[in-house]
C-alpha positions as CSV (number, residue, x, y, z in Angstrom):
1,X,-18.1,-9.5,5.9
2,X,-14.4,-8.0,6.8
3,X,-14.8,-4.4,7.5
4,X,-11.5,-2.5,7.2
5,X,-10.6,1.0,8.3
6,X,-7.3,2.2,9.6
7,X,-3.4,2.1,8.3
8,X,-2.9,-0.6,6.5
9,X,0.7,-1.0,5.5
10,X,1.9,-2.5,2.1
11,X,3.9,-5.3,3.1
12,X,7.5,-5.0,1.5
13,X,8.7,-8.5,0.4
14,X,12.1,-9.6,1.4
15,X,14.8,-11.0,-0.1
16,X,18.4,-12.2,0.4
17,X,21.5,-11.0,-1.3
18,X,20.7,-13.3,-4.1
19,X,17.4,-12.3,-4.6
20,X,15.8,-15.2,-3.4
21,X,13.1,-14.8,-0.7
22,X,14.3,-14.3,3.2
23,X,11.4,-15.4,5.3
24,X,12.6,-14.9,8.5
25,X,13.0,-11.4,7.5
26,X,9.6,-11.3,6.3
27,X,8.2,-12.7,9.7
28,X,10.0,-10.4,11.6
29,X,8.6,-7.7,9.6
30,X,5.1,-8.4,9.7
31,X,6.2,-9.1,13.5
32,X,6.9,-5.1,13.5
33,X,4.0,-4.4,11.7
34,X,1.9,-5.5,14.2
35,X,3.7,-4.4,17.4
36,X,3.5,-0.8,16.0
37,X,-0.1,-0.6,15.7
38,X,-1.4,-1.8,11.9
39,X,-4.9,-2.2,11.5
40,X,-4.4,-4.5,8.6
41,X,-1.7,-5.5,6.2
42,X,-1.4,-5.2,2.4
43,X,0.3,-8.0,0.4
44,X,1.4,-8.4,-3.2
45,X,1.2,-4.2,-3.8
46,X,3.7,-1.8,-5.5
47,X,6.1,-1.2,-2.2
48,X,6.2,-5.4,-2.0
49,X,7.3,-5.6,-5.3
50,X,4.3,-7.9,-6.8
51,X,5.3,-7.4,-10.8
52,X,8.6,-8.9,-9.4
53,X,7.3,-12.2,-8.0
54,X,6.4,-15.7,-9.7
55,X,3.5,-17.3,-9.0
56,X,4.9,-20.2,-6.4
57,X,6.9,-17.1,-4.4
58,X,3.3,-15.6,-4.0
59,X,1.2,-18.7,-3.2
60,X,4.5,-19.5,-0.5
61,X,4.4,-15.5,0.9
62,X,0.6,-15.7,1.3
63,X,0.7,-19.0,3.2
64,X,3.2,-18.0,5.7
65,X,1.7,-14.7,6.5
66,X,-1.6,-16.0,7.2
67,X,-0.5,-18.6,9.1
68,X,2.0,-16.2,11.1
69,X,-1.0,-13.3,11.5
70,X,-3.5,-16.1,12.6
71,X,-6.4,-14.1,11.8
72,X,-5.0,-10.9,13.9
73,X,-5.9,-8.4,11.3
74,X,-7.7,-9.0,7.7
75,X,-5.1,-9.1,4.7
76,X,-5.8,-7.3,2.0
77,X,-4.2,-9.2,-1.1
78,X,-3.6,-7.5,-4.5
79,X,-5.0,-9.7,-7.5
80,X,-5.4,-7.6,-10.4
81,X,-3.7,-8.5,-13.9
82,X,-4.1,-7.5,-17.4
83,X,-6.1,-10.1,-18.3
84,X,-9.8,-10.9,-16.8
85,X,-9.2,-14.7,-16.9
86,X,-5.8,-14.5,-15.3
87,X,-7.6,-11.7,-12.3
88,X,-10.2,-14.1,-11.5
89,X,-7.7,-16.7,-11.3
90,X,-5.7,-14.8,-8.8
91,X,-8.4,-14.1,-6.9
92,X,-9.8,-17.0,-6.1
93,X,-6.6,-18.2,-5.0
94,X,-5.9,-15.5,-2.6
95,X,-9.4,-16.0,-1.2
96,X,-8.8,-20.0,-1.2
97,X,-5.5,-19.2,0.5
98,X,-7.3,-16.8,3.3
99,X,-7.0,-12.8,1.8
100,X,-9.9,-10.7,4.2
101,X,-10.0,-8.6,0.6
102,X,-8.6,-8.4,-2.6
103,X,-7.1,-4.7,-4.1
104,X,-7.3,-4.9,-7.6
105,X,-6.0,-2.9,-10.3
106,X,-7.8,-2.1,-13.3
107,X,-6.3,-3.7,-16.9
108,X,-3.8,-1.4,-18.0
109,X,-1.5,-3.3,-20.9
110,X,-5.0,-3.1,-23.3
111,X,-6.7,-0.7,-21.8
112,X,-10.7,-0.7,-22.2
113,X,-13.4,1.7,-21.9
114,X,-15.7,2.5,-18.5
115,X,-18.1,-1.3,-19.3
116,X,-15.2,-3.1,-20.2
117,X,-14.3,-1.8,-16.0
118,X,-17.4,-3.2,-15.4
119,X,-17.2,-6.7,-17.1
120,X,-13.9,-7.2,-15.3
121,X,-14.6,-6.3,-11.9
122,X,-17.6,-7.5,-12.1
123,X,-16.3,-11.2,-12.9
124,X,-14.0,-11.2,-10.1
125,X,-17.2,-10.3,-7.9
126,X,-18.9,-13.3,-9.4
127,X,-15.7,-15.6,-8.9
128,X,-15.1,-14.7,-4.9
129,X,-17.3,-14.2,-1.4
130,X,-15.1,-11.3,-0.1
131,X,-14.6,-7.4,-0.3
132,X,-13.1,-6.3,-3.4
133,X,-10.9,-2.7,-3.5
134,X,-10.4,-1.1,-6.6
135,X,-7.2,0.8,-6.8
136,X,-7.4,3.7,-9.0
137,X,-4.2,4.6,-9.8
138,X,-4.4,6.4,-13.2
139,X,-0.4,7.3,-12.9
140,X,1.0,3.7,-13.2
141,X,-1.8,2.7,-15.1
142,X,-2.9,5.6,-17.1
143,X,-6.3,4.5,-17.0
144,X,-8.7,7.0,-15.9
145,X,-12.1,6.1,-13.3
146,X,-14.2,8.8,-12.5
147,X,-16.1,9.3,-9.4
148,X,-19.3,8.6,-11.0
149,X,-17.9,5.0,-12.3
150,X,-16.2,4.2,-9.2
151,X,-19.4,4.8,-7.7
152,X,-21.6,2.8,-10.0
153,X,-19.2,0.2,-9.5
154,X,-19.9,0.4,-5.5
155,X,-23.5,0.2,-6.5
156,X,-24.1,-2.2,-9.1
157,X,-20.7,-5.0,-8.7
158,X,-22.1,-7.1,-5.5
159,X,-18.5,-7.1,-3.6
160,X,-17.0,-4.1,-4.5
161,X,-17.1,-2.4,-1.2
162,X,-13.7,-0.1,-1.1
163,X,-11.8,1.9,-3.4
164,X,-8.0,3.1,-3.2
165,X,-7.7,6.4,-4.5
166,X,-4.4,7.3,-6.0
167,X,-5.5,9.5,-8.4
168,X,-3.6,13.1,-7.8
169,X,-5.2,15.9,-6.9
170,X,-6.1,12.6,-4.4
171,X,-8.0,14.9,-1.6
172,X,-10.8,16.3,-4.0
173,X,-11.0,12.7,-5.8
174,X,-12.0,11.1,-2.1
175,X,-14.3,14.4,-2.2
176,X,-16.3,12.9,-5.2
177,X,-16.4,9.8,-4.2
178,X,-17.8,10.1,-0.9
179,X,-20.4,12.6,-2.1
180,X,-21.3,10.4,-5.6
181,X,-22.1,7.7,-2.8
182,X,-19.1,6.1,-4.1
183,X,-17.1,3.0,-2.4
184,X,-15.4,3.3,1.4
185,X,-12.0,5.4,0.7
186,X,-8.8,4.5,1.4
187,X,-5.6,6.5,0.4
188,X,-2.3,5.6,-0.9
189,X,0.6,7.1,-2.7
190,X,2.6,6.4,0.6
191,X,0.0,8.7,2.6
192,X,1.7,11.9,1.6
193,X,-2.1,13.6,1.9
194,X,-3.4,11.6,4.7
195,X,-4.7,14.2,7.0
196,X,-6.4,15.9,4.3
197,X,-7.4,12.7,3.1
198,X,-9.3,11.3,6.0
199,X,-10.6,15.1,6.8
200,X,-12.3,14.6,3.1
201,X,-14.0,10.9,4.1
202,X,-11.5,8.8,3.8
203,X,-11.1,5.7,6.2
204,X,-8.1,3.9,5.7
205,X,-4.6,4.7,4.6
206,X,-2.1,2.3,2.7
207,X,1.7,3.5,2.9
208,X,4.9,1.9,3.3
209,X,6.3,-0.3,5.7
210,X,8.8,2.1,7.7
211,X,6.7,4.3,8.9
212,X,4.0,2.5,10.3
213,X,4.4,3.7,14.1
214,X,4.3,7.7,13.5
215,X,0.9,6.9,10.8
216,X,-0.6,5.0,13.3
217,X,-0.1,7.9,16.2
218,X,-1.6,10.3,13.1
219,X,-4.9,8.0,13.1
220,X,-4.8,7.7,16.7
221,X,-5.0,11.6,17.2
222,X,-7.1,12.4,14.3
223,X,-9.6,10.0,15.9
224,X,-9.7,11.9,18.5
225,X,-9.5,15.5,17.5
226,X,-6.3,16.6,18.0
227,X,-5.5,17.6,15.1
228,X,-3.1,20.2,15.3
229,X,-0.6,17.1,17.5
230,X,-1.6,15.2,14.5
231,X,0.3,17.9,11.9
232,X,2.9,18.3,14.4
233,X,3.6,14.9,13.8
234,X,3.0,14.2,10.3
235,X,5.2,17.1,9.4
236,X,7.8,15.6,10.6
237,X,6.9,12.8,8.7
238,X,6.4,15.1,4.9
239,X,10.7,15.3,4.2
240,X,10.9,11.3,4.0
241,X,7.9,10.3,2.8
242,X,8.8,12.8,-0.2
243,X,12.2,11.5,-0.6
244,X,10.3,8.0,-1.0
245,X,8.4,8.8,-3.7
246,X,10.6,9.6,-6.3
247,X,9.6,7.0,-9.1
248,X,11.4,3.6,-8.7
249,X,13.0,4.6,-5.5
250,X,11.0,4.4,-2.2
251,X,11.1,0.3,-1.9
252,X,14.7,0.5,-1.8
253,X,14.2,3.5,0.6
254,X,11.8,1.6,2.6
255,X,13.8,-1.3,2.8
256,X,17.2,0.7,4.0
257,X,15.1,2.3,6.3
258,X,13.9,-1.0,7.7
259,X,17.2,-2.7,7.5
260,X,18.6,0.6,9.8
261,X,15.8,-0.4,12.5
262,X,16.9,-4.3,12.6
263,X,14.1,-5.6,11.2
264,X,14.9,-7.3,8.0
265,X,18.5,-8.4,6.9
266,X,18.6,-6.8,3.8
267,X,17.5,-4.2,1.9
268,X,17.9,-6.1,-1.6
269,X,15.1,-5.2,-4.3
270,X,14.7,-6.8,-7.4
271,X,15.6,-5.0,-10.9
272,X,13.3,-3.2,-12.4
273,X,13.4,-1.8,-8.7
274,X,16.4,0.5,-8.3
275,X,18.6,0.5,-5.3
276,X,20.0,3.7,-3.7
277,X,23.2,4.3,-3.5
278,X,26.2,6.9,-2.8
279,X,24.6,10.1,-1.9
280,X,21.5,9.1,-1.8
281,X,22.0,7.0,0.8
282,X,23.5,9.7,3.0
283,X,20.3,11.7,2.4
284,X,18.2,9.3,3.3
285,X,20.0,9.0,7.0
286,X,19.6,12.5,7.5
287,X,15.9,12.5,6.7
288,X,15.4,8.7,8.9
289,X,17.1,10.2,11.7
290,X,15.2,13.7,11.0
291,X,12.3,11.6,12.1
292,X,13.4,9.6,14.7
293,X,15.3,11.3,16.8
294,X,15.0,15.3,16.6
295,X,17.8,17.3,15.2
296,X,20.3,15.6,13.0
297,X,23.9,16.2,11.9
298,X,23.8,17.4,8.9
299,X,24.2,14.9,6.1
300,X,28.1,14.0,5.0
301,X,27.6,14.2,1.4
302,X,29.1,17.2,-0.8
303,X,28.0,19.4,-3.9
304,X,29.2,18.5,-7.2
């Protein structure tokens, strides 16, 4: 069975000025991906814009990227849905189409109580042969999962194997997990507590696409006990990845980010999504090339 541990990107999906889908882009991104260090890629997540895609877009994504990453590193593929029928569904089909592992949110539009969590997780087990990831992420999806349930989940649900935490105060959550015996951690909300995070138990971290590089160097240095380098570095790191996630905003910061590097074409999202514009775009220079390259001018934008 696919073991995963490491940074594990959420893909951003890629479109054209009309909104359509801009493969080329998308293989050069999961090109980039690669070449900087990921351990493992997420598809159909919050930064890729999933609740934006129709159902032929994903089966067409999905194909292309596991034909293109040839078994390289597993994929993680997001199935979850609001309906149990309709998860199972999309599960199979990313396993049929060659997912590693599915992440899978919890129903949210009719939300149900702690064996209702079990009855649907515990179908998609029964429907598929590979790891399943819960993502508990209780400020999308206002649905609460306490350590002790994640943790019965890992116990008595035969493939449920991981669990993304997302659930703020997130360092003390991986806490009670890992000492409730609970599922192999991995963090998200665009890593903003990573270091603390994998200090706690954690194994794996799921951020953005822009970044993948300078997370990857984190890992690499935590690994192997430097830690103070690793803070060094990560600080660097805090000023965007806070910019990024103010709600609505950080795929479109993500993608301008990307399109800055010359990876994709574009850095089209797709409404609800909101695109940055005017100022915020100035501010979002300063704090790329902040990163990148040292000092920067100070950002052309005035008070109002």
């Amino acid at each position: 069975m696919t073991s995963l541990e490491g940074i594990y990107p959420i893909l951003n999906t890629t479109f054209l000025e009309d909104g359509s889908l801009d493969l080329t882009s998308q293989e050069r991104l999961v090109d980039h991906l690669l070449a900087a260090g990921a351990h493992g890629l997420g598809l159909f997540g919050n930064a890729s814009e999933g609740y934006t895609l129709l159902g032929a877009e994903r089966t067409e994504l999905l194909n292309l990227i596991v034909n293109q990453v040839k078994g390289r590193v597993p994929l993680v593929v997001s199935s979850g849905h609001t309906g149990t029928d309709a998860a199972v569904a999309l599960s199979r089909e990313a396993e049929d189409f060659g997912a590693s592992a599915l992440m899978v949110l919890p129903p949210y539009f009719l939300r149900t109580d702690a064996e209702g969590l079990m009855r649907y997780f515990a179908s998609i087990s029964d429907a598929v042969r590979i790891p399943i990831m819960i993502q508990d992420a209780p400020l999308m999806t206002q649905v609460a999962m306490p350590a002790a349930l994640l943790a019965r989940m890992g116990r008595e649900i035969e493939h449920v194997r991981y669990v993304k935490v997302e659930a703020p105060p997130t360092a003390p959550k991986v806490s009670a997990v890992v000492d409730a015996g609970g599922p192999v951690v991995f963090g998200g909300l665009n890593g903003q507590f990573m270091i603390e995070e994998i200090q706690r138990g954690a194994r794996g971290m799921m951020p953005g696409s822009d970044l993948i590089a300078e997370f990857v160097q984190v890992w690499n240095l935590l690994a192997e006990g430097a830690e103070a380098e690793a803070w060094r570095i990560f600080t660097r790191m805090l000023p965007l990845l806070r910019f990024e996630l103010q709600p609505g905003l950080g795929v479109s910061a993500m993608k301008e980010n990307l399109m800055a590097a010359g990876v994709i074409r574009c850095a089209r999202v797709r409404h609800p999504t909101a695109s940055l514009e005017g100022k915020s775009l100035a501010e979002l220079a300063f704090l790329r090339d902040f990163v990148h390259s040292g000092v920067p001018a100070a950002p052309n934008v005035t008070l109002s």
